[in-house]
C-alpha positions as CSV (number, residue, x, y, z in Angstrom):
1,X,10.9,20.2,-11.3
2,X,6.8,19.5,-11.1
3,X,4.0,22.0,-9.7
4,X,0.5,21.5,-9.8
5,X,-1.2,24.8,-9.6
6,X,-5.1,24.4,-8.8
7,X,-5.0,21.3,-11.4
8,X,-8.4,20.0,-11.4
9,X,-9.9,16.9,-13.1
10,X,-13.4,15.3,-13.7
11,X,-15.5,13.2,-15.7
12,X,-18.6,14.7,-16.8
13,X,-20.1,15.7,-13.5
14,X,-17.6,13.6,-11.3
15,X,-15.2,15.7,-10.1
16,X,-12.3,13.7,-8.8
17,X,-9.6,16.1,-8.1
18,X,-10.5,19.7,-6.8
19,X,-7.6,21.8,-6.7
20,X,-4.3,20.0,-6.3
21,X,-1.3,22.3,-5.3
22,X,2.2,20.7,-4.9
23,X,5.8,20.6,-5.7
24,X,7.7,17.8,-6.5
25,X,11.3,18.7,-6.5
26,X,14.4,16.2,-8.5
27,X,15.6,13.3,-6.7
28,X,12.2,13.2,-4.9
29,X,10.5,10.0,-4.0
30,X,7.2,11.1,-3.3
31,X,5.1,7.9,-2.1
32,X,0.9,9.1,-2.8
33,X,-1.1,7.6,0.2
34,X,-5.0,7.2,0.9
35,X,-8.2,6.0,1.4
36,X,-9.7,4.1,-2.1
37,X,-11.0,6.7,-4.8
38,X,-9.0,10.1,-3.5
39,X,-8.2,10.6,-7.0
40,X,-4.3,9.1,-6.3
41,X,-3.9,7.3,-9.3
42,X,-5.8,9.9,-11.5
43,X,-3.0,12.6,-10.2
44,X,-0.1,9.9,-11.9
45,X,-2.5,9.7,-15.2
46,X,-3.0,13.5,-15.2
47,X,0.6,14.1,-14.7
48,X,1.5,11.8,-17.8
49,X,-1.4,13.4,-19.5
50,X,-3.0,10.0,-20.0
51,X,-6.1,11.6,-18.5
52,X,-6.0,15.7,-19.8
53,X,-6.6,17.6,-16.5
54,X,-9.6,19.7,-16.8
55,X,-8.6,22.7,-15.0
56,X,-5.4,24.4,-14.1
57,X,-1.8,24.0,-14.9
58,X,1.2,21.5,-14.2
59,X,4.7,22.8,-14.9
60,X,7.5,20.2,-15.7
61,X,11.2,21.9,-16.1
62,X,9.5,25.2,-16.7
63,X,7.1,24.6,-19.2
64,X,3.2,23.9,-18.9
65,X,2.5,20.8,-20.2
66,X,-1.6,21.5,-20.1
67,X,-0.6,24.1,-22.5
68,X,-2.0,24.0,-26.3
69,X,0.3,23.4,-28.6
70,X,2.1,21.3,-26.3
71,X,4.0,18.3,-27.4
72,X,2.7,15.6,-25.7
73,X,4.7,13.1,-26.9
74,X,8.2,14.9,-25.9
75,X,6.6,15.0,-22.6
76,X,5.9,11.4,-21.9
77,X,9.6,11.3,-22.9
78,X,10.6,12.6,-19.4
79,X,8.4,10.4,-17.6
80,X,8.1,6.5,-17.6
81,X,4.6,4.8,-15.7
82,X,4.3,1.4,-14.4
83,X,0.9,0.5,-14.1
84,X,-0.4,-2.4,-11.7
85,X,-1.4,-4.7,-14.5
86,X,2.1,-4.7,-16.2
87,X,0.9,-3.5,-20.0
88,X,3.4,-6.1,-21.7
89,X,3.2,-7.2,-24.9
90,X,2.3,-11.0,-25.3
91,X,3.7,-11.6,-28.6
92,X,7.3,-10.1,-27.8
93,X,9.9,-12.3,-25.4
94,X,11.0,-10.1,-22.2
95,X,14.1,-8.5,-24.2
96,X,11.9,-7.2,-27.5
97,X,9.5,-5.7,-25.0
98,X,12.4,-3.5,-23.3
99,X,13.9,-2.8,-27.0
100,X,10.6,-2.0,-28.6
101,X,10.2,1.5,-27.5
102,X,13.8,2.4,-27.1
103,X,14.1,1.6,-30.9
104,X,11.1,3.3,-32.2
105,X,11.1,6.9,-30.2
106,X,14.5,7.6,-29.2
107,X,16.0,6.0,-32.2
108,X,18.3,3.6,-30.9
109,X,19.9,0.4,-33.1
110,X,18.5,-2.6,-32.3
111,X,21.9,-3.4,-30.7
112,X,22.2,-0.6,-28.4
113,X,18.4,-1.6,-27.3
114,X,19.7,-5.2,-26.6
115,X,22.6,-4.1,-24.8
116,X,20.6,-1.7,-22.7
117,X,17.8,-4.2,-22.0
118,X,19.9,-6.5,-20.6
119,X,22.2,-4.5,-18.3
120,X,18.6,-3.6,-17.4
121,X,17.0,-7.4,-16.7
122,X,20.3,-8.1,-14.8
123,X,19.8,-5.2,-12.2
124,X,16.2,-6.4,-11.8
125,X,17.3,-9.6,-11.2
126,X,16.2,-11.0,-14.5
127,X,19.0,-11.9,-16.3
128,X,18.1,-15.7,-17.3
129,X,14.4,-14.5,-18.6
130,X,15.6,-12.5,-21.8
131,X,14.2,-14.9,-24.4
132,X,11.1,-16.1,-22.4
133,X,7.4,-15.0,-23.4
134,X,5.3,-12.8,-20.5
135,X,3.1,-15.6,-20.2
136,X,5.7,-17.7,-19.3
137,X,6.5,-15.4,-16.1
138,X,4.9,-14.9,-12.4
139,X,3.4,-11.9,-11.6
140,X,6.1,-10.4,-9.7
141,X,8.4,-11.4,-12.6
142,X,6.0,-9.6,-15.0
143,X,6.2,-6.2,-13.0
144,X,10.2,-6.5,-13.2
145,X,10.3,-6.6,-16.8
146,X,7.8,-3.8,-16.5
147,X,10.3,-1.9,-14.8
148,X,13.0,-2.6,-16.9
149,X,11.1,-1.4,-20.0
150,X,10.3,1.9,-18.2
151,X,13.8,2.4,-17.6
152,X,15.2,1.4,-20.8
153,X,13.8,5.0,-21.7
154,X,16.1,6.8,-19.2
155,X,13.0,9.0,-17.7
156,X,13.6,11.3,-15.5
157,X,10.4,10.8,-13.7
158,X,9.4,7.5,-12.9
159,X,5.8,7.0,-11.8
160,X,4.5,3.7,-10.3
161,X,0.8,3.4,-9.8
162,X,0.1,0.9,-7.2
163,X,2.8,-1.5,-8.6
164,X,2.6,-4.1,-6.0
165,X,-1.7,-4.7,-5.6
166,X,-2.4,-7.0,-8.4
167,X,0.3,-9.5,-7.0
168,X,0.9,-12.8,-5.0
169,X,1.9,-12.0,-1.5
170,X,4.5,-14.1,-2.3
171,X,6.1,-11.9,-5.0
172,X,5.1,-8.7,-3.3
173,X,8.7,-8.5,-1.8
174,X,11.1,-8.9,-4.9
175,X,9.0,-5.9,-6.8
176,X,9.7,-3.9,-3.9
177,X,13.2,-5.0,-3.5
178,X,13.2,-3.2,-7.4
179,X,11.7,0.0,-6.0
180,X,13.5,0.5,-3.4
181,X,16.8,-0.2,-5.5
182,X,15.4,3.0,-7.7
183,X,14.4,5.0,-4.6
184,X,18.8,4.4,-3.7
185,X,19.7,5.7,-7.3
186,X,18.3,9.5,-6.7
187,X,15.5,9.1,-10.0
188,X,12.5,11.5,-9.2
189,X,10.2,9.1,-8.0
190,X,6.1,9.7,-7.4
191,X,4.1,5.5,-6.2
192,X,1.2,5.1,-5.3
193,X,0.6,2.7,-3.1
194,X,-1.4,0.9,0.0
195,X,1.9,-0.5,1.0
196,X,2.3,1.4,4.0
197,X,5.7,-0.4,4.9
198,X,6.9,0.2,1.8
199,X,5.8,4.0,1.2
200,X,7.4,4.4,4.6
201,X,10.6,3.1,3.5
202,X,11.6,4.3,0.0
203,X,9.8,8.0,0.3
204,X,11.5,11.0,1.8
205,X,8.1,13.1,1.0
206,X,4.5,12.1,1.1
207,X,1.1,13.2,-0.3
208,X,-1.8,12.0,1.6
209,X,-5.2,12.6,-0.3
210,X,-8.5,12.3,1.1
211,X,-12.3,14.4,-1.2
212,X,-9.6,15.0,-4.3
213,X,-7.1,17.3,-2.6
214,X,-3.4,16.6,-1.1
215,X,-4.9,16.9,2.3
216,X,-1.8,17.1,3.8
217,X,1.7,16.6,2.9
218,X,5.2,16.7,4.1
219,X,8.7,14.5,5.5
220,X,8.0,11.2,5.0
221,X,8.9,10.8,9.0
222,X,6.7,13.5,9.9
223,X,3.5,12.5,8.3
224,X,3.6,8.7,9.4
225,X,5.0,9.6,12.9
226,X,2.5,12.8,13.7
227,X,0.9,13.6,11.2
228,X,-1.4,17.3,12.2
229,X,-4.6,16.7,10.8
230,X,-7.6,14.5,11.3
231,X,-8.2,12.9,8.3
232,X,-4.6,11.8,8.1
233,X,-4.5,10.2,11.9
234,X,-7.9,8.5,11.2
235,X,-6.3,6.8,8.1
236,X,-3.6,5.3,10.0
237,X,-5.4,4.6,12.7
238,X,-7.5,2.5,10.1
239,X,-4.2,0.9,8.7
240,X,-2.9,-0.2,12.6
241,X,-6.3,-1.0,14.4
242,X,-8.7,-3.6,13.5
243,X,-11.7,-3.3,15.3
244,X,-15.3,-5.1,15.6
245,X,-18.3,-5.7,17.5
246,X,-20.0,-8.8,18.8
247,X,-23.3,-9.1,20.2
248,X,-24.7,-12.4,19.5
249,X,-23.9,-16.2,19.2
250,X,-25.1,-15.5,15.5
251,X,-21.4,-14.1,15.0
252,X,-19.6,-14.4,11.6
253,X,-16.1,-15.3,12.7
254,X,-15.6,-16.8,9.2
255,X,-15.9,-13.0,7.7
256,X,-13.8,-11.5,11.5
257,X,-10.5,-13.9,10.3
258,X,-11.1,-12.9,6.6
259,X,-11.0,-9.1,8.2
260,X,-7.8,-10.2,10.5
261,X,-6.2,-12.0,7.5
262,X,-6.3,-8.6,5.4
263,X,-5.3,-6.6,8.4
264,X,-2.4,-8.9,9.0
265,X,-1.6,-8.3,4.9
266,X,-1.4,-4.8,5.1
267,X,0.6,-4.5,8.1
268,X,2.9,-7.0,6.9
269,X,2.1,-9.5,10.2
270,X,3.1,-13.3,9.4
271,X,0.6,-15.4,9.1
272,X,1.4,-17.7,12.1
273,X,0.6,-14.2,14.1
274,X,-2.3,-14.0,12.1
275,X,-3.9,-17.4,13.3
276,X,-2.2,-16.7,16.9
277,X,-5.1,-13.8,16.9
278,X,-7.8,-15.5,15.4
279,X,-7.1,-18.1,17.5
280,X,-7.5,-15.8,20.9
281,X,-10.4,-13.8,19.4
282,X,-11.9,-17.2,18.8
283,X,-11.6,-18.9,22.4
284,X,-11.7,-15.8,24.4
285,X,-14.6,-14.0,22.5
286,X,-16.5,-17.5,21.2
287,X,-15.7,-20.0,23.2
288,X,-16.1,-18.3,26.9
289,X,-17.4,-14.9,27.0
290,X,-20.2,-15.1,25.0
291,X,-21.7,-18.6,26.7
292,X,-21.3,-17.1,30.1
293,X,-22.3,-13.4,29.4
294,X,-25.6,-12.4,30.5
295,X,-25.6,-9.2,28.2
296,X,-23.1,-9.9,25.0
297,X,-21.9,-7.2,24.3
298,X,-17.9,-7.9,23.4
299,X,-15.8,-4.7,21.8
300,X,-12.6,-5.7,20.3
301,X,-9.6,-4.5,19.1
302,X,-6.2,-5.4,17.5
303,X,-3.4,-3.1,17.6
304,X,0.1,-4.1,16.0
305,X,3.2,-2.4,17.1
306,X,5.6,-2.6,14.7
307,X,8.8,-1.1,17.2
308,X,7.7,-3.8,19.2
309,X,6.9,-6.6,17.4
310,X,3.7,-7.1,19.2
311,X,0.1,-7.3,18.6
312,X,-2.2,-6.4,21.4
313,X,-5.7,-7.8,21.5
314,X,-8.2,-5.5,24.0
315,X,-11.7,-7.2,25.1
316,X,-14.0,-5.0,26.1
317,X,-17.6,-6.5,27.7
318,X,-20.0,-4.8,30.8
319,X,-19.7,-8.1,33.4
320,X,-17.4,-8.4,36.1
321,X,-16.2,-11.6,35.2
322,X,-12.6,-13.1,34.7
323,X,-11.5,-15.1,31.6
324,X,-10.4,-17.6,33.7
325,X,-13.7,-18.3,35.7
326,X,-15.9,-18.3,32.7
327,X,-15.8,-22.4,33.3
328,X,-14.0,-23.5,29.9
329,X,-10.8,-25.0,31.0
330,X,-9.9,-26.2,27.5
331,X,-10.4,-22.5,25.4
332,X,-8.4,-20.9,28.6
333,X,-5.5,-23.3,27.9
334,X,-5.4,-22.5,24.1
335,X,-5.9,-19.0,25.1
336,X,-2.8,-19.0,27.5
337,X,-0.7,-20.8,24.7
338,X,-1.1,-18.4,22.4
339,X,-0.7,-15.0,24.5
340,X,2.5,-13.6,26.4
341,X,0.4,-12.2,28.6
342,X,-2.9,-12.0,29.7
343,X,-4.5,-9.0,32.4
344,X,-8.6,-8.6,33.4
345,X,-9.6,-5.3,35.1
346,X,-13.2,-3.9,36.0
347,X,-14.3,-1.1,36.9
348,X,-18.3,-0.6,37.5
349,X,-18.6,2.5,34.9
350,X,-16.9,1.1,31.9
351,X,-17.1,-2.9,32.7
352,X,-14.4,-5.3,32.0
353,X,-11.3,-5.1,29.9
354,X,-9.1,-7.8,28.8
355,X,-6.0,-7.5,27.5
356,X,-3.9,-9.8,25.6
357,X,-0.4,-9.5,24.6
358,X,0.6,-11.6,21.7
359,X,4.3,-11.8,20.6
360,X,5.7,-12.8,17.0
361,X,8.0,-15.0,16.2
């Protein structure tokens, strides 16, 4: 259905993608993973010729669309984008947004529009928010009726770009409760998106891209499970582990919880896990170790298993000395409270290790 074949792009002398080379077949959900500024949401823009590619050739149903001569409009036709900052118009209610384009490119009456638009705002949920302003909607709301008006359009490629970042966590869940509603209905799907739980669970393909190339692609199962090269298992090792280094009393635990709060976001950790971690990081790293340590030096780690429902906090530091003899009954209690379990070992080459076991709940 789509190829890219050594499709390149740049601006001026940025060159953001190299060579991309891909197939998207119909009925594909395609979920586009990756570190910040891998050119992810420049493919979708490319793709919907928003941004012209500057080098090679993508193939829609046959024809090349990079082509001269092509028409560009026809093309947009087949595809309908939802960008992350919704795009709706602030003078139109909800229902004359979703008629609006509908009416003027595919030529419908305004009452086959209507109709349309709200079968549409009922399967988004949206029903009761026909003759309400944007401005009169949340966030999560907005992207709905966002969704709606791409559909109204009857694309047969739906593109998403990042759909769910500029929202409340709050609403983060009934947008994707949309999207994964679309993933169900077989449309050819490409999202991009740092929801890993998400991407995970409407894609049956992904595209991870790292220096403006699909580094590595494949089953959705295979490529979050075991994925085969580096680049890829060092971006989900980023995504699962949170790691950091203290070495003096100096220590800015006020930025380490912002870092575990944003860890705990992406992951999709609760945020009464999230202060359980702080909260052990804070008395066994603060509170005792680094009083009673004659050299600080404290590695740590967080690890969240999501089969398990756990999240596993490893202290590493070069004395041989036990949490519980560091002479802070108070921070050991608090510590004890908030772990399942809690296990010290030494050994004279690599020093002490802690390691906490923290259940959810």
């Amino acid at each position: 259905m789509i190829e890219f074949r050594h499709m390149q792009k740049a601006f001026g002398p940025s060159v953001v993608l190299k060579d991309i080379n891909a197939t998207v077949n119909e009925g594909d959900c395609i979920a586009v993973i990756g570190p910040s500024g891998a050119g992810k949401s420049t493919l979708l823009r490319c793709l919907n010729l928003l941004d012209p590619p500057t080098g090679g050739q993508i193939i829609v149903d046959g024809q090349d669309i990079t082509a001269p001569g092509c028409d560009v409009s026809k093309i947009r036709q087949k595809m309908g984008m939802v960008f992350q900052s919704y795009n709706l118009f602030g003078h139109m209610t909800v229902i004359e947004n979703i008629m609006y384009a509908p009416v003027k490119l595919l030529g419908l009456s305004r009452q086959e529009a209507y109709d349309r638009g709200v079968e549409l705002l009922q399967r988004v949920g949206l029903a009761d928010r026909t003759l309400r302003y944007p401005d009169s909607l949340s966030g999560g709301q907005k992207q709905r009726v966002a969704i709606a008006r791409t559909l109204a359009m009857d694309p047969e490629i739906i593109l998403l770009d990042e759909p769910t970042s500029a929202l409340d966590p709050t609403m983060v869940g009934e947008v994707e409760a949309v999207i994964e509603d679309l993933a169900r209905s077989g449309k050819t799907m490409m999202i991009v998106t740092h929801e890993m739980s998400l991407a995970e669970r409407v894609s049956n393909r992904v595209f991870y891209m790292d220096e403006g190339i699909i580094y590595e692609e494949g089953p959705t199962a295979k490529i979050f499970k075991n994925p085969e090269k580096e680049s890829t298992r060092r971006f989900f090792r980023q995504m699962r582990v949170l790691e950091f280094h203290i070495d003096s009393q100096n220590f800015d635990f006020v930025g380490a919880n912002s870092e575990i709060d944003q860890y705990c976001f992406k992951n999709h950790i609760s945020p009464r896990m999230a202060n359980r971690i702080s909260s052990v990081i804070e008395e066994l790293c603060v509170q005792m170790l680094l009083p009673a340590l004659k050299n600080p030096r404290i590695d740590v780690c967080v690890e969240y298993s999501k089969t398990e429902d756990h999240t596993y906090v490893t202290v590493k530091y070069p004395d041989d000395l036990r949490p519980e003899d560091c002479g802070d009954e108070i921070s050991y209690k608090l510590l004890s409270a908030n772990a399942e379990s809690i296990d010290h070992t030494y050994d004279e080459s690599d020093g002490s290790t802690v390691s906490i076991s923290i259940v959810n709940d």
